[in-house]
C-alpha positions in Angstrom: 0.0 0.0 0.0 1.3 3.2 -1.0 0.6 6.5 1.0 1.4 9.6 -1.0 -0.8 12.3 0.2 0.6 15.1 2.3 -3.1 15.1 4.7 -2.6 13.4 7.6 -6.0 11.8 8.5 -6.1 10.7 5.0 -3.0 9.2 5.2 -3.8 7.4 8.7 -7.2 6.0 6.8 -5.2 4.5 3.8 -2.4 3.2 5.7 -4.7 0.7 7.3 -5.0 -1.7 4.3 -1.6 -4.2 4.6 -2.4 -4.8 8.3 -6.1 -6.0 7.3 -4.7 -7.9 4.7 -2.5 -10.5 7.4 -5.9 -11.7 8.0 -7.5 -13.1 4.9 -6.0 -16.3 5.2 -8.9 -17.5 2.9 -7.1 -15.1 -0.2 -3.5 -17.0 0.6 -2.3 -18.9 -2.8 -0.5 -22.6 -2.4 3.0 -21.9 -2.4 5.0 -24.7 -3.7 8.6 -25.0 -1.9 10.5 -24.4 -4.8 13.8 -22.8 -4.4 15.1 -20.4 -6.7 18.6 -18.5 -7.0 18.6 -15.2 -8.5 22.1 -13.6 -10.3 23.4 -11.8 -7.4 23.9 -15.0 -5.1 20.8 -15.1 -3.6 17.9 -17.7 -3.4 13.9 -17.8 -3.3 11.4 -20.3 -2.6 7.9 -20.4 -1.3 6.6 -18.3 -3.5 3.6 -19.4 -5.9 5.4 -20.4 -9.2 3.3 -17.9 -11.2 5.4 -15.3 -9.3 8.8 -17.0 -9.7 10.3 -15.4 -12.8 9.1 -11.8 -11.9 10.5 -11.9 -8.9 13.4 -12.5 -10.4 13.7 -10.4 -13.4 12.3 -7.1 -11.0 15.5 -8.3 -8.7 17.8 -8.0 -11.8 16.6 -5.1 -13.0 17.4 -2.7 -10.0 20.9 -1.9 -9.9 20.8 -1.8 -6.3 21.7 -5.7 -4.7 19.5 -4.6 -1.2 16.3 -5.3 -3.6 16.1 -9.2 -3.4 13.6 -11.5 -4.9 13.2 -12.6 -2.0 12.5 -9.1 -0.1 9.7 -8.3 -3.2 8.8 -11.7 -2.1 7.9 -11.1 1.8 6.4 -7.5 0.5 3.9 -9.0 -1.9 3.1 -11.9 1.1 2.2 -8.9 3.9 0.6 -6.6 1.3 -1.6 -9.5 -0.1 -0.4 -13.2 0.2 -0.2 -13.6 -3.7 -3.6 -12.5 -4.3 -4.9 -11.9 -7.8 -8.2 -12.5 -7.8 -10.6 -9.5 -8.7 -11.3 -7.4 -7.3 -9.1 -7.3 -4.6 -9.1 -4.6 -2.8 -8.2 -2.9 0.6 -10.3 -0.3 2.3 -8.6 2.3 1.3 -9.2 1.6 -2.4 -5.6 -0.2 -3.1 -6.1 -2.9 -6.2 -3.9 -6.3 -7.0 -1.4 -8.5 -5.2 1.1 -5.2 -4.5 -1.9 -3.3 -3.5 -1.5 -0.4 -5.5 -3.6 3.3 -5.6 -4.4 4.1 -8.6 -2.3 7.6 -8.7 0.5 5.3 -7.9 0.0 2.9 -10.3 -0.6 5.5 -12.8 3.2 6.5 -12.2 4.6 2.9 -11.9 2.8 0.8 -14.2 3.5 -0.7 -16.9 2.6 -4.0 -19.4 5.5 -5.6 -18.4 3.8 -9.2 -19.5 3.0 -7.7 -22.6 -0.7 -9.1 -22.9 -1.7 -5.1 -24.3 -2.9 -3.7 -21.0 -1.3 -2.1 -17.7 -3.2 -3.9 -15.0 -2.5 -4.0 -11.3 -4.1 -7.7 -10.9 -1.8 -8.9 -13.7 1.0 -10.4 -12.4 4.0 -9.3 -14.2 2.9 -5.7 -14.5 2.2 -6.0 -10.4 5.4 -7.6 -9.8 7.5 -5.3 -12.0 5.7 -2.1 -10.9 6.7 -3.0 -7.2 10.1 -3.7 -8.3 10.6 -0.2 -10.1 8.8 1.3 -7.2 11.2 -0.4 -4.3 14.2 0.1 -6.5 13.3 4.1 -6.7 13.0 4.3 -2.5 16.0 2.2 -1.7 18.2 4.6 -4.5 16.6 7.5 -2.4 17.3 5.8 0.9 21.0 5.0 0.1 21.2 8.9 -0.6 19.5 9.9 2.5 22.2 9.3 5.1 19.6 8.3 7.3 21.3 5.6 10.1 19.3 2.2 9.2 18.6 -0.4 6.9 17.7 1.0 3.3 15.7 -1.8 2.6 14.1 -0.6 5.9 13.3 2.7 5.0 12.5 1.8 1.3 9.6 -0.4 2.9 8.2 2.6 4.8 8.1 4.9 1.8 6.5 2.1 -0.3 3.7 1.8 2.7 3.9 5.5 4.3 5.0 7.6 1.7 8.9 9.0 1.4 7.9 12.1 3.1 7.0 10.7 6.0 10.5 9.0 5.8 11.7 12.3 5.7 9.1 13.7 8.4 10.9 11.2 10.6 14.3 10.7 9.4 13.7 7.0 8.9 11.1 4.7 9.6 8.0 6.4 11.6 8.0 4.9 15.0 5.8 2.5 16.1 3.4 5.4 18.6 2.6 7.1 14.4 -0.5 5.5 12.8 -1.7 3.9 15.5 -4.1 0.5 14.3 -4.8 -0.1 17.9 -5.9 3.4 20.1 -5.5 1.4 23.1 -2.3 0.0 22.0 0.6 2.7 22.0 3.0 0.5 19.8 0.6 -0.3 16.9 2.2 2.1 14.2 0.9 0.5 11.2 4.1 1.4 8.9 6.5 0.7 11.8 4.9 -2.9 12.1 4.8 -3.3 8.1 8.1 -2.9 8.0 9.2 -5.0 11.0 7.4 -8.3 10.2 8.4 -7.9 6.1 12.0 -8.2 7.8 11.0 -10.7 10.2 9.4 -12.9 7.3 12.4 -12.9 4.7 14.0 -16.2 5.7 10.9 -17.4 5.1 11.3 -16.6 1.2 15.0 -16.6 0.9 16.1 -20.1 -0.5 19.8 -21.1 -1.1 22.2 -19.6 -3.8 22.4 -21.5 -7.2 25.2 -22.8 -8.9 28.8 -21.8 -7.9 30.4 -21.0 -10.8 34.4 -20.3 -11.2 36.5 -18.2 -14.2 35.3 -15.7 -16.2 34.6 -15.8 -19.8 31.9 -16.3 -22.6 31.2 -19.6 -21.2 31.3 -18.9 -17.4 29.2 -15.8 -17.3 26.3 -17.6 -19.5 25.9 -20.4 -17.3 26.0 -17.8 -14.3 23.3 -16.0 -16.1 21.2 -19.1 -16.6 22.1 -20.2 -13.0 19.6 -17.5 -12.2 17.0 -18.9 -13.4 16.8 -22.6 -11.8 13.7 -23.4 -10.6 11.7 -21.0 -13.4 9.1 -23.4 -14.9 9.4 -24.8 -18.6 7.2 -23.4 -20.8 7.4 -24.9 -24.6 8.2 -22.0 -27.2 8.5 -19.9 -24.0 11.7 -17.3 -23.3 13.5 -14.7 -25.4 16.8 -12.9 -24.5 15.3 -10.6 -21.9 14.2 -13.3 -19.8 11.1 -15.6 -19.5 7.7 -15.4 -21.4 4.8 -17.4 -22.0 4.8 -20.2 -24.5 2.6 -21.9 -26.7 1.1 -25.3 -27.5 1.3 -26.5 -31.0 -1.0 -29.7 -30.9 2.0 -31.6 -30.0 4.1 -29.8 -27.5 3.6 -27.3 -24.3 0.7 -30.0 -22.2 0.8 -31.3 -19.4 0.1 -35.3 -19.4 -3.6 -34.2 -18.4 -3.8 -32.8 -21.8 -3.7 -29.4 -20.1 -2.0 -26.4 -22.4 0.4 -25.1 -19.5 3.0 -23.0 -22.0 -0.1 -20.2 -22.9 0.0 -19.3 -19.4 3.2 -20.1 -18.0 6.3 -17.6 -18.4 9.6 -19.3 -18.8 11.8 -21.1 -20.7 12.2 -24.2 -23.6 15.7 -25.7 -23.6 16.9 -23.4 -26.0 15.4 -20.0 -25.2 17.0 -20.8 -22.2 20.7 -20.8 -24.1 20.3 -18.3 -26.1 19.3 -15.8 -23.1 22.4 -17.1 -21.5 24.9 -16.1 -24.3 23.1 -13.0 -25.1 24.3 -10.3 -25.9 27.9 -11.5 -25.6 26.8 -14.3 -28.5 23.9 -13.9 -30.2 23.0 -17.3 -30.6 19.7 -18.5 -32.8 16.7 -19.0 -31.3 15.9 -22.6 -31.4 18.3 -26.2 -30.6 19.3 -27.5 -34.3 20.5 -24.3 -35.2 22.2 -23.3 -32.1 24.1 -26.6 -33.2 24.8 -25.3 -36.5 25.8 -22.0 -35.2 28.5 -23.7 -33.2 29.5 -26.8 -34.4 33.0 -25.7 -36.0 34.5 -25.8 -32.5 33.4 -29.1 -31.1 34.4 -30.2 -27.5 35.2 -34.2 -26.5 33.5 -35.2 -23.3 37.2 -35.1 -21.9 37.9 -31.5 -22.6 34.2 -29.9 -21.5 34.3 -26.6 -19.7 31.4 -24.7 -17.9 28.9 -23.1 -20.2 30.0 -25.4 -23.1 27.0 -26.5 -25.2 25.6 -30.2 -25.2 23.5 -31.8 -27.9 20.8 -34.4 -28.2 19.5 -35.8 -31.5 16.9 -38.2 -32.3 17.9 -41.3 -34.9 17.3 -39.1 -37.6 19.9 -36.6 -36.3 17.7 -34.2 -35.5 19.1 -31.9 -32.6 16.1 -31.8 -30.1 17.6 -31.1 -26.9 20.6 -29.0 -25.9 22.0 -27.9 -22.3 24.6 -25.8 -21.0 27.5 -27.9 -19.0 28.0 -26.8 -15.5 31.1 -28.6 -14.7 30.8 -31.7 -12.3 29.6 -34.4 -14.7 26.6 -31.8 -14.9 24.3 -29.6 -17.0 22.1 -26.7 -16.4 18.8 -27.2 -18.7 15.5 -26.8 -19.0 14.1 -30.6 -19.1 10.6 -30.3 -20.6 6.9 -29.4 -19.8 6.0 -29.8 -16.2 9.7 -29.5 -14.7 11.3 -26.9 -13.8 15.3 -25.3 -15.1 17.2 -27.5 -12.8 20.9 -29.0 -12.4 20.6 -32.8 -13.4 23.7 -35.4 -14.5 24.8 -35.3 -17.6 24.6 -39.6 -17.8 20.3 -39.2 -17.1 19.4 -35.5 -18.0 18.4 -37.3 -21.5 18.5 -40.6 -22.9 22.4 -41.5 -23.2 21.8 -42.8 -26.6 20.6 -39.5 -27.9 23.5 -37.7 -26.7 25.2 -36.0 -30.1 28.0 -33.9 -29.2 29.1 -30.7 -27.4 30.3 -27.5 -28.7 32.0 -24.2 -27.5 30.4 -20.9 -28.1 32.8 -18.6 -28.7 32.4 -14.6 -28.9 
């Protein structure tokens, strides 16, 4: 919830909305335990998988490190629990799982999932408006000087305001906003803020793949190390990160016979590969010609290195499958519809029989 008005009793009135929302335990969304590393080192998990990838990618796209997935993570869980359904909204008027006014979403929002509208109960535009929001107040709290946390005082401008940030000269203390007359410690922003904190081990999973060296190789596989745990989605992925798929009749279902690429953002095996060479090597967009692309500088099993490319063909020599090698006896891929981008052995990540060759990307 975001207070921007300079009126205090109207501030006081909207501030009340996050609170209320701890209690609608009916509007909490399953949250599977999957854990998910971002690219600065850090993990995620319990988290609906919907959310996953923007979490992520509104992580990554804040140069400032203090704005975790996994902070966006324990902001979205006290401001709604992961609620999209409609309409959602607080007292105060406040719309969508990051519980935005509409002045403020006005300023913030965007069509970040790129389905031709800006809507706070969309996911992606939710997710990515509260990471461009959070990213703005923790730029303004680094510059502040003010003595404590900035992820701290980012929270209380996202829920107070940054004026009252200011008014106070970091978060307002728990006697402002009281929630409770009769209870002199029931600041509603000051208690925002502390059990956000409180709740980010809940969200914060372990870091992703440890990767050594630098070069064309090492820094893709980084880069797709970020993504682990980011669902498959046939035809899904481009070189900005995850997307929705498709289903072509043959590919993209679930064994139910459920179409789960239309409506899942992530990755294919090879979207995957190409977002982790780009821009560095712009790689094409689909296995057989990544294979093409590359195949003057083949690699042995002997001589693989990390971020080296590996191949799977079916008896017709058609390249269906390809992973980045992450060193170990391992690679880093994206399996197929209903898993998840995970670390798997090389022996079983496909058939052994299929297995066609490796190659080495260069620049």
């Amino acid at each position: 919830m975001k207070v921007l008005t300079g009126i205090a009793a109207a501030a006081v009135a909207l501030l009340i909305a996050p609170i209320f929302l701890i209690g609608l335990a009916a509007a909490a969304v399953d949250r599977p335990d999957i854990e998910l590393p971002d690219g600065k080192g850090r993990g995620l998990k319990g988290v609906p998988a919907a959310f996953h990838p923007w979490f992520l990618k509104a992580s990554q796209a804040c140069e400032h490190p203090e704005l975790s997935p996994a902070l966006l993570a324990a902001q979205m869980n006290q401001e709604s629990h992961f609620n999209t359904k409609r309409p959602f909204r607080s007292p105060a008027g406040a719309e969508g799982p990051a519980q935005f006014m509409p002045g403020t979403w006005a300023t913030w929002g965007r069509d970040d999932d790129g389905n031709g509208r800006i809507d706070p109960y969309d996911i992606g535009d939710a997710v990515m408006a509260q990471g461009r929001m959070m990213c703005s107040l923790v730029g303004q709290a680094k510059r502040s000087g003010y003595r404590d946390d900035p992820r701290r005082l980012a929270l209380a401008g996202y829920n107070a305001g940054w004026t009252r940030v200011e008014q106070f000269k970091g978060v307002p203390p728990s006697s402002w906003a009281l929630l409770d007359k009769d209870d002199p410690t029931s600041g509603q922003t000051y208690n925002y803020v502390r059990l956000i904190m409180a709740s980010l081990p809940q969200f914060q999973g372990p870091t992703g793949l440890n990767v050594s060296g630098s070069g064309i190789g090492p820094n893709a596989l980084r880069r797709a190390s970020s993504y682990i745990g980011t669902p498959y989605s046939w035809g899904g992925g481009t070189p900005a990160g995850p997307s929705r798929g498709y289903c072509d009749g043959t590919n993209g279902y679930l064994p139910n016979g459920e179409c789960s690429a239309s409506k899942t953002p992530g990755f294919d095996c090879s979207s995957l590969v190409q977002y982790a060479y780009w821009p560095d090597k712009q790689l094409p967009r689909t296995a057989e010609p990544q294979y093409r692309a590359t195949a003057h500088n083949p690699v042995a099993k002997s001589e693989l290195r990390p971020g080296d490319l590996l191949f799977w063909s079916n008896k017709s020599g058609y390249i269906y499958h390809v992973a980045l090698y992450a060193g170990d006896g391992k690679v880093l891929h994206a399996p197929r519809t209903g898993r998840n981008v995970q670390v798997q052995d090389m022996a079983t990540a496909m058939p052994a029989g299929d297995y066609h060759g490796a190659t080495r990307p260069q620049a």
